[in-house]
ROSE-4610 file (N, C-alpha, C; in Angstrom, 1 decimal, always signed):
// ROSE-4610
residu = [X/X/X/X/X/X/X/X/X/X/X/X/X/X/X/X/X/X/X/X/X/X/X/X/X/X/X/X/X/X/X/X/X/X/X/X/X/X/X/X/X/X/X/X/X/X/X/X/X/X/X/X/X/X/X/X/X/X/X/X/X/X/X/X/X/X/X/X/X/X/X/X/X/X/X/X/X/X/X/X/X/X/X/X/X/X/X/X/X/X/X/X/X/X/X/X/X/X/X/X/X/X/X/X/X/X/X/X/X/X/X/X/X/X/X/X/X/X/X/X/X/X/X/X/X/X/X/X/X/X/X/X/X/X/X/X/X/X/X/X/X/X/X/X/X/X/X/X/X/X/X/X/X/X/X/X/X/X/X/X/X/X/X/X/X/X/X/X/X/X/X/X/X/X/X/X/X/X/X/X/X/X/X/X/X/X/X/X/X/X/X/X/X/X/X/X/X/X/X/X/X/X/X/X/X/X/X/X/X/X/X/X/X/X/X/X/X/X/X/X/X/X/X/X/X/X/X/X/X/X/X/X/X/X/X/X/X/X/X/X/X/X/X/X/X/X/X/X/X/X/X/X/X/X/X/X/X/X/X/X/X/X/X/X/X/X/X/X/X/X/X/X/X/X/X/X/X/X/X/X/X/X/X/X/X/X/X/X/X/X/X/X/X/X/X/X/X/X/X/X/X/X/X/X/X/X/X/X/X/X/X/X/X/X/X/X/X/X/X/X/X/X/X/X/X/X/X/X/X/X/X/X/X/X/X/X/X/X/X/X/X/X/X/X/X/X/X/X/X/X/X/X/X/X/X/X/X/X/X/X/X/X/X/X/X/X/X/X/X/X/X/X/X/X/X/X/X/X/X/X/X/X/X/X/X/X/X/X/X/X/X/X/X/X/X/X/X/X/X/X/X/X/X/X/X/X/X/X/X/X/X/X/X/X/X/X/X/X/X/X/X/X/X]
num = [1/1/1/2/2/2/3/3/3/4/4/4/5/5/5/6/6/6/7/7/7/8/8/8/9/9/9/10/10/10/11/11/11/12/12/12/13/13/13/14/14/14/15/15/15/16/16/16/17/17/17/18/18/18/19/19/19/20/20/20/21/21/21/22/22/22/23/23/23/24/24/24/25/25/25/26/26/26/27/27/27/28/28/28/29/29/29/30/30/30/31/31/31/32/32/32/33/33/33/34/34/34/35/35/35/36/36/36/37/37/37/38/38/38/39/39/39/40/40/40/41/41/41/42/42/42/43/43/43/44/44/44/45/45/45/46/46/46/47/47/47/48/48/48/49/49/49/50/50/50/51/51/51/52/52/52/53/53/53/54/54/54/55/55/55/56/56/56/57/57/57/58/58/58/59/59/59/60/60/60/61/61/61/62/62/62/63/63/63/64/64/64/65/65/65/66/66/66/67/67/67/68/68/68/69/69/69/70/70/70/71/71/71/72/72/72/73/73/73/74/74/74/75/75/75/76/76/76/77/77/77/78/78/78/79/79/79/80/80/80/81/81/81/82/82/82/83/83/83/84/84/84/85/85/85/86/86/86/87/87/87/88/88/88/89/89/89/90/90/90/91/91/91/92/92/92/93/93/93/94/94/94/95/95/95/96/96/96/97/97/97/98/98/98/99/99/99/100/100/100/101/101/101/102/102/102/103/103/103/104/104/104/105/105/105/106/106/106/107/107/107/108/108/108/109/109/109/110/110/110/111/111/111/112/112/112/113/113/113/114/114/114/115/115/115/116/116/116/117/117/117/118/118/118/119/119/119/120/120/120/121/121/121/122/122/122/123/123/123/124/124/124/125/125/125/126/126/126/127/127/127/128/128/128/129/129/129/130/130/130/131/131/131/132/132/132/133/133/133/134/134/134/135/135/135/136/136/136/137/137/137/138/138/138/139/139/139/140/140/140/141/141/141]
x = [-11.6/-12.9/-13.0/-14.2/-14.5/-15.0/-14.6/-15.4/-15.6/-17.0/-17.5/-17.3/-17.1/-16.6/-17.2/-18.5/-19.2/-18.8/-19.9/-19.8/-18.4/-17.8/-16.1/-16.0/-15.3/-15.1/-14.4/-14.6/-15.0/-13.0/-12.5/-11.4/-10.3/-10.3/-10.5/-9.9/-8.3/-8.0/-7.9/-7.6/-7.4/-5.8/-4.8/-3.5/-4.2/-5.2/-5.3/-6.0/-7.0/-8.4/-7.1/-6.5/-5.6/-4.7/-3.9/-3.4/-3.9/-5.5/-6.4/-6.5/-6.6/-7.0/-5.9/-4.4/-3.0/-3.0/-3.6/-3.3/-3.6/-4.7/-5.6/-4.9/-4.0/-3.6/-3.8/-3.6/-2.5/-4.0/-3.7/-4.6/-4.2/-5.0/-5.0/-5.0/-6.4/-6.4/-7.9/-7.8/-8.4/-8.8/-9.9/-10.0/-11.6/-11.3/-12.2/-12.9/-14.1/-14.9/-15.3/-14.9/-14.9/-15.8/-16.5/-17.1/-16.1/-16.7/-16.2/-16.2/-16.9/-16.7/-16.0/-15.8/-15.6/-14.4/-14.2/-12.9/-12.7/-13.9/-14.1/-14.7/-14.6/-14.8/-16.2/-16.8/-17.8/-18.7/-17.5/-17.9/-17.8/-17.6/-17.5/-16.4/-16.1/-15.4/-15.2/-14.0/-13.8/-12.6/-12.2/-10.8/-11.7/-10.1/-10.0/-9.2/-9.1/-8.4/-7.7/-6.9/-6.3/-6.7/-6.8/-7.5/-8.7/-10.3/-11.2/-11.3/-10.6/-10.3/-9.8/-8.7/-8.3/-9.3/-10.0/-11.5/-12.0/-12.6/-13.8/-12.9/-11.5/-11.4/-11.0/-10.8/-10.9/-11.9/-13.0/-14.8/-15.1/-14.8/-15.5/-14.5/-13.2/-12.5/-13.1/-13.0/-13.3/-14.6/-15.5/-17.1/-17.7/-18.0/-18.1/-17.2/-15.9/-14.7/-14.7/-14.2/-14.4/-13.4/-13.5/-12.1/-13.2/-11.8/-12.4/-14.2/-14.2/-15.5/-16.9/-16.3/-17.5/-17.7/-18.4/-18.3/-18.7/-17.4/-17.6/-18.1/-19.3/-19.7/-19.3/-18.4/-17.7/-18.6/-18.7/-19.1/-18.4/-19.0/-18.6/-19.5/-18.9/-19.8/-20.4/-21.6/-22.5/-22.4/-23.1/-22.5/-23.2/-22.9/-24.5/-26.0/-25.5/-27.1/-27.5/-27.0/-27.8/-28.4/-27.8/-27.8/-29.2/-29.1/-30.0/-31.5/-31.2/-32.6/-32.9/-32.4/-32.5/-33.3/-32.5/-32.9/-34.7/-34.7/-35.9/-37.1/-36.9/-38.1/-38.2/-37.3/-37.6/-38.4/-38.4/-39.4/-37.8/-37.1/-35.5/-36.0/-36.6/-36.5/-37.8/-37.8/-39.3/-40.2/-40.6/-42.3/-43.2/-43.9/-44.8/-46.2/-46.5/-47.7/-48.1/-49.1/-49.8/-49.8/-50.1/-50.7/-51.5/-52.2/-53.0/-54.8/-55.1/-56.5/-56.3/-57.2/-56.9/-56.1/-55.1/-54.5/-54.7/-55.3/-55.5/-54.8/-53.7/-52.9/-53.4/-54.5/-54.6/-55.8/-57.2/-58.3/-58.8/-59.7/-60.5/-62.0/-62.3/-63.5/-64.2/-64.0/-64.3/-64.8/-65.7/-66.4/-65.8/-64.9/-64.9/-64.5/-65.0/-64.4/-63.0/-62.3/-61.5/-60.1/-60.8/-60.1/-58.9/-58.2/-57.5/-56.7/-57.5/-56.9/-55.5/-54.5/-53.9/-54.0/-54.6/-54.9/-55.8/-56.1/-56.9/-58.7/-58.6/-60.4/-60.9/-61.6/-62.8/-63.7/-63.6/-64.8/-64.0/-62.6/-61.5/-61.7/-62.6/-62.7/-61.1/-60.8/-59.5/-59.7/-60.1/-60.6/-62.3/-62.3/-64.1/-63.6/-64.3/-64.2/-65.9/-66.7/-68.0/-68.6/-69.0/-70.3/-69.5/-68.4/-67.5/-67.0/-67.2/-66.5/-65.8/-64.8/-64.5/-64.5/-65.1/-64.5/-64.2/-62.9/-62.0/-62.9/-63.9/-64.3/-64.0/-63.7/-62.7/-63.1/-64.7/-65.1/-64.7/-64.3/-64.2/-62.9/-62.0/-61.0/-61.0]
y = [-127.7/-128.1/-129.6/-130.0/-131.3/-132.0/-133.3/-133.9/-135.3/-135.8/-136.6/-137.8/-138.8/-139.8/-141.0/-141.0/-142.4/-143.3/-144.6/-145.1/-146.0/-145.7/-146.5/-148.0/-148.2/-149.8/-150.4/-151.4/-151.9/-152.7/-151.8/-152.4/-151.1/-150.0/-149.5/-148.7/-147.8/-148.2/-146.7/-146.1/-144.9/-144.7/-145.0/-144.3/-144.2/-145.2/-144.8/-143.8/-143.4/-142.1/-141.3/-140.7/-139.8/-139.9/-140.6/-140.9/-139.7/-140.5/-139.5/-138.6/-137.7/-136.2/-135.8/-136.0/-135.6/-134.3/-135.6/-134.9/-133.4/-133.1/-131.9/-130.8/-131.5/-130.4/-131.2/-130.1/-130.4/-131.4/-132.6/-133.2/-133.4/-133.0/-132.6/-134.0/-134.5/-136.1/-136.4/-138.1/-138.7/-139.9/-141.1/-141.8/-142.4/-143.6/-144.4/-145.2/-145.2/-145.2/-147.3/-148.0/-149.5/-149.8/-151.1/-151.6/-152.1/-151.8/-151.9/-153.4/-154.3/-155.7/-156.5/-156.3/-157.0/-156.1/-155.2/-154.3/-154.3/-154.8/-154.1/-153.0/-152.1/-150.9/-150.5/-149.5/-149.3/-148.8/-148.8/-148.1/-146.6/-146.0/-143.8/-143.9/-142.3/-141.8/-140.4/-140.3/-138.3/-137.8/-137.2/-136.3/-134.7/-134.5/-132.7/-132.8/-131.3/-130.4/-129.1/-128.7/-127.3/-126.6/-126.5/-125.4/-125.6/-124.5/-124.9/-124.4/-124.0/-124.1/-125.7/-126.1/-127.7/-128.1/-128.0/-129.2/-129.4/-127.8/-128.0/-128.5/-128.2/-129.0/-130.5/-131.3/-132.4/-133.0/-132.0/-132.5/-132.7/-131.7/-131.6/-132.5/-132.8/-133.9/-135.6/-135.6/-137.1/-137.5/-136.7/-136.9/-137.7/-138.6/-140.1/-140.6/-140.3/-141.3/-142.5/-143.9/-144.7/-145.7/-146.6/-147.1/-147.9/-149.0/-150.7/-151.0/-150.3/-150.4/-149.9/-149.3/-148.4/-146.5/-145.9/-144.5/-144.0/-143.6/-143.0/-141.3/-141.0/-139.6/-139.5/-137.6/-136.7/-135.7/-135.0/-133.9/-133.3/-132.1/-131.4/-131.9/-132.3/-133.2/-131.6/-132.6/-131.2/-131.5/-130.6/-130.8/-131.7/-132.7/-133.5/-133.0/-131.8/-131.3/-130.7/-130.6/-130.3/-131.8/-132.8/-134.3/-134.7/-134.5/-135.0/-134.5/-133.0/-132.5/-132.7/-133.2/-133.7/-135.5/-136.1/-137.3/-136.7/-136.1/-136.1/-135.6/-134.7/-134.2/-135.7/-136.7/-137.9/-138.5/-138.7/-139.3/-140.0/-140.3/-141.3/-142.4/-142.4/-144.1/-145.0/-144.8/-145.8/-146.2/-147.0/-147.7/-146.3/-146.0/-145.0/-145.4/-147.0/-147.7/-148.4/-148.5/-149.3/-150.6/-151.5/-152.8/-153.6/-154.5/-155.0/-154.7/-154.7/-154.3/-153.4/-152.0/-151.5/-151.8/-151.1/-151.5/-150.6/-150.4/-149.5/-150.0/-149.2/-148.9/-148.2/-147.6/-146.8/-146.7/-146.1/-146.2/-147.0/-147.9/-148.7/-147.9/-147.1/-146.4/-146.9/-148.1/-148.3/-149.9/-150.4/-151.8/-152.0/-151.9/-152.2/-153.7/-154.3/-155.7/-155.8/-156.8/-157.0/-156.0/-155.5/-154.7/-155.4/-155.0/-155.5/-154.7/-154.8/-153.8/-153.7/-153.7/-153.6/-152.8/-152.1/-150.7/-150.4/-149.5/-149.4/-149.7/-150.8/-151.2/-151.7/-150.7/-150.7/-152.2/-152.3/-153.7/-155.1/-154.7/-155.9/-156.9/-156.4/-157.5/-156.7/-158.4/-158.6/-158.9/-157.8/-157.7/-158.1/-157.8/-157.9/-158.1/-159.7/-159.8/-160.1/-159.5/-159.7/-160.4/-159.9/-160.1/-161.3/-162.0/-162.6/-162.3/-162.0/-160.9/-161.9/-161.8/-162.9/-161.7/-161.9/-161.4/-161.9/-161.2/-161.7/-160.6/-161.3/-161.0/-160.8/-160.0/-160.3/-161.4/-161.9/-162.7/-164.1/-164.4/-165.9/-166.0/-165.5/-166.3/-166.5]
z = [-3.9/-4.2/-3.9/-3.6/-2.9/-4.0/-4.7/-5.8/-5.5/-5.9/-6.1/-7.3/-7.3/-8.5/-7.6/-8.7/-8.4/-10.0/-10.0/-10.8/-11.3/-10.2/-10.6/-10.7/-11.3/-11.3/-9.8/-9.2/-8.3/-8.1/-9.1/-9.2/-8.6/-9.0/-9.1/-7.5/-6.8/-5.7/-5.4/-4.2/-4.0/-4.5/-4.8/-5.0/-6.8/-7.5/-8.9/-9.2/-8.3/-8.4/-8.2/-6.8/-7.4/-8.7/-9.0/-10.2/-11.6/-11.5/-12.3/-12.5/-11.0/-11.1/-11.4/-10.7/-10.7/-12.1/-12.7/-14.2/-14.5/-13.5/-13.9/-13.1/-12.0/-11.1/-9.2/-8.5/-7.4/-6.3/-6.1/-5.3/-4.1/-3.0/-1.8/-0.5/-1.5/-1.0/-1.7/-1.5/-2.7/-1.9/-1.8/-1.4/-1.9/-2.1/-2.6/-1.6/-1.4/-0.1/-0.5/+0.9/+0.8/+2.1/+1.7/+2.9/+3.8/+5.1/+6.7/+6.7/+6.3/+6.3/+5.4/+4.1/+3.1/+2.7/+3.1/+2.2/+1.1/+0.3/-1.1/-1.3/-2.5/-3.0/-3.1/-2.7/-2.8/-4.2/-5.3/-6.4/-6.1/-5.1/-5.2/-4.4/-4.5/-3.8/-4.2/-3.4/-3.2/-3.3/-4.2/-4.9/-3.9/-3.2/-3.1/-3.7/-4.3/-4.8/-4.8/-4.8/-4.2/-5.0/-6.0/-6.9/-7.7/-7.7/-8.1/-9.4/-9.6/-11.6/-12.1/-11.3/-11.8/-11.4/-10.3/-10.1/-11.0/-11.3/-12.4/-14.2/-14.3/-15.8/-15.7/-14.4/-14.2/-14.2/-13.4/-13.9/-15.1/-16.0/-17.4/-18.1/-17.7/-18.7/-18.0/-16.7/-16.1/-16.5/-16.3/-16.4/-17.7/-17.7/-18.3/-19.2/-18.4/-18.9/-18.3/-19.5/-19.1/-18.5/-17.4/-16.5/-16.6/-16.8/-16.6/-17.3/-18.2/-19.1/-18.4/-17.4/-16.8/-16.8/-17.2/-17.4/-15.9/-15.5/-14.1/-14.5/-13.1/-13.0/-12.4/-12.6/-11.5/-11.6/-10.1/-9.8/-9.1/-8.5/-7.5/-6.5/-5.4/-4.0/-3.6/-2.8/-2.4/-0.4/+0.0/+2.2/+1.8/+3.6/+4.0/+4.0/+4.7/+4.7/+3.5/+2.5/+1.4/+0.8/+1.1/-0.1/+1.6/+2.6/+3.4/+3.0/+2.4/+2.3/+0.8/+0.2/-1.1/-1.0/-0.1/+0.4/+0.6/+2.0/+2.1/+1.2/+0.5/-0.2/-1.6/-1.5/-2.7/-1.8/-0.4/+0.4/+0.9/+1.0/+2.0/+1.1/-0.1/-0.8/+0.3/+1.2/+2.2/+1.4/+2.1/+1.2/+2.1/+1.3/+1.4/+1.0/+2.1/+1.7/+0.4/+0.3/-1.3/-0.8/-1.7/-1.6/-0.8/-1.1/-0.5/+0.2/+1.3/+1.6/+2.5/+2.9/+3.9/+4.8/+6.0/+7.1/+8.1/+9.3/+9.8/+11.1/+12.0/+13.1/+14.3/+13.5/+15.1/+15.6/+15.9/+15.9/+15.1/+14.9/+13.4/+14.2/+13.2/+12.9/+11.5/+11.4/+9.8/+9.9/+9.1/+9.1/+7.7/+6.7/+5.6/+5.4/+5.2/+4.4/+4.3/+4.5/+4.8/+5.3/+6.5/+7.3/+8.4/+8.4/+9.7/+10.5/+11.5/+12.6/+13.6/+13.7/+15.0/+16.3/+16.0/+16.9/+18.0/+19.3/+20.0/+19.0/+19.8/+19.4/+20.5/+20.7/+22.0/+22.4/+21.3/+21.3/+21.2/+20.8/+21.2/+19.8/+18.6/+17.4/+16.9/+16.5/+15.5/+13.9/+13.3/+12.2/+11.7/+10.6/+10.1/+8.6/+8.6/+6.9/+6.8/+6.6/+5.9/+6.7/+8.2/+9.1/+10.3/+9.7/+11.1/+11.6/+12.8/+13.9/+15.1/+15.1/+16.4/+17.5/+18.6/+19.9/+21.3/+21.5/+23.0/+24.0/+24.9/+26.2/+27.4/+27.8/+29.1/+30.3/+29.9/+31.0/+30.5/+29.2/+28.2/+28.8/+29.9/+30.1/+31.5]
């Protein structure tokens, strides 16, 4: 069984995560996931395990035990494609709009006050705030 162990102390190295599980039973391989730049710890990582009875009483004994004064969570890791479609239905975390005044990108079919357009506009105005319309003429240059 494949497990998950976030929330680790940043101290915290792959020969000691296995260390950990050892206790529960036979570990297959273990590794504590570090940045590509800085080769510090990323805070997670991943214990397999040869048997999914030791996984799960390594789960239920690890799961907010605390190393280096932090309560690391263990699970059972889930595929990519389940944690990707999980990702998407939260929305992937994006700004999903809000703030400020209208923004319209694509057609501007709309005179609202303080509109601003980037988009195909027929008539070439670059926004409308309340009856000032600048426009670029193709003959004004």
């Amino acid at each position: 069984m494949n497990i998950f162990v976030t929330n680790l102390s940043f101290k915290v190295q792959t020969e000691q995560l296995r260390e950990m599980f050892e206790a529960y039973g036979e570990v297959t391989s273990a590794k504590v996931i570090v940045d590509h730049e800085t080769g510090r710890s990323r805070g997670f990582g991943f214990v397999e395990m040869a048997s999914d009875e030791e996984a799960q009483q390594a789960i239920d004994a690890l799961n907010q035990h605390e190393t280096d004064g932090k309560a690391m969570v263990v699970q059972q890791a889930r595929p990519r494609e389940e944690m990707q479609a999980v990702k998407q239905q939260r929305g992937n975390g994006g700004n999903n709009g809000g703030g400020g005044y209208n923004k319209s990108y694509g057609n501007n079919n709309s005179n609202k006050t303080y509109n601003k357009s980037y988009g195909n506009n027929n008539d070439k105005s670059y926004g409308n705030s309340g009856g000032y319309k600048k426009r670029y003429d193709d003959n004004e240059y």
